[in-house]
C-alpha positions, 0 to 999 in steps of 0.5 A: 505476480513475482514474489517479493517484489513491488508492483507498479503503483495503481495510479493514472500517468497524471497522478504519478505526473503529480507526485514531487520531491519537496525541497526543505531548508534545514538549517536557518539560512538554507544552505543544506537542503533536505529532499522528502517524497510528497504524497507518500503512502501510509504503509511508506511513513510506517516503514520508514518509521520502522513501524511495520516489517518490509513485509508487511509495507510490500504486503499492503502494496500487493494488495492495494493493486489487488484492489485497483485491478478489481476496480475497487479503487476508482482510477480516473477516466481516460477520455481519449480511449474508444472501447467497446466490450460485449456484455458477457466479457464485461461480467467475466472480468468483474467475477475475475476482477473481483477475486483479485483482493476477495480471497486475501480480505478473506484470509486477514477476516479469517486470522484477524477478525472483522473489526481488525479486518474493517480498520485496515480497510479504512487506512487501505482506502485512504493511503495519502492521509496519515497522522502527522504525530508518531505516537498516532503512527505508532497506534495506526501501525498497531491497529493495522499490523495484525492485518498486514502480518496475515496480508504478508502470509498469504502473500507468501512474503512473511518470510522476507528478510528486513535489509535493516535487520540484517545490518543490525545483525551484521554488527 
């Protein structure tokens, strides 16, 4: 996995086939059109909202691929596909499989705590529902930036550079 950089997004074709842009008026007659992301996630609100680091949003999406390649996050079945796997190939790829995301849910344990550790499972297992008012987003982005900030350093991209913060810094 290269540092730094988003991974693919763990979702079936037919779920990304599903993903839209939303088209808002924003003025009353709907002269001026405003385009949003549906089902974006969580950690996507938070960074936008300025909620959590770049850091922290890459972070929380490196390991939800983490947990989809263990499988355990459930993609939708391919029925057309035939595949026979022997056993002993099946077990070594669920011990692989399952030490994709085990050590970095070790690591946040270890710097966070079980219970900080078990709400950022919560948002992690839900990551299309989010609270629509900002100051519930602002206490979900407190809850959870403990775990995302130790996911960032295990990942070994706390270190990177928030584009916005650099602008800020530039003026």
């Amino acid at each position: 996995m290269e540092k730094g950089s988003l991974s693919i997004d763990p979702l079936t074709d037919e779920q990304i086939k599903k993903r839209a842009l939303g088209i808002e008026n924003v003025d009353y007659k709907g002269l001026v059109k405003r385009h949003r992301v549906l089902e974006q996630t969580l950690f996507d609100l938070l960074f936008m909202k300025n909620l959590i680091t770049q850091s922290q949003h890459e972070a929380a999406h490196l390991f939800i691929e983490a947990m989809s390649l263990s499988g355990a996050t459930v993609k939708s079945a391919n029925l057309d596909v035939e595949i026979f796997t022997p056993y002993r190939d099946a077990a070594n790829t669920m011990g692989e499989r399952r030490m994709a995301f085990s050590s970095a849910y070790r690591r946040v344990v270890r710097d966070c705590g079980d219970d900080r550790a078990r709400i950022l499972m919560r948002y992690l297992a839900r990551v299309y529902e989010y609270p629509p008012d900002y100051g519930d987003q602002k206490l979900v982005a407190k809850l959870i930036g403990p775990g995302l900030k130790s996911l960032a350093i295990f990942y070994e991209i706390a270190d990177l550079k928030d584009p916005r913060d650099i602008i800020l810094e530039m003026k």
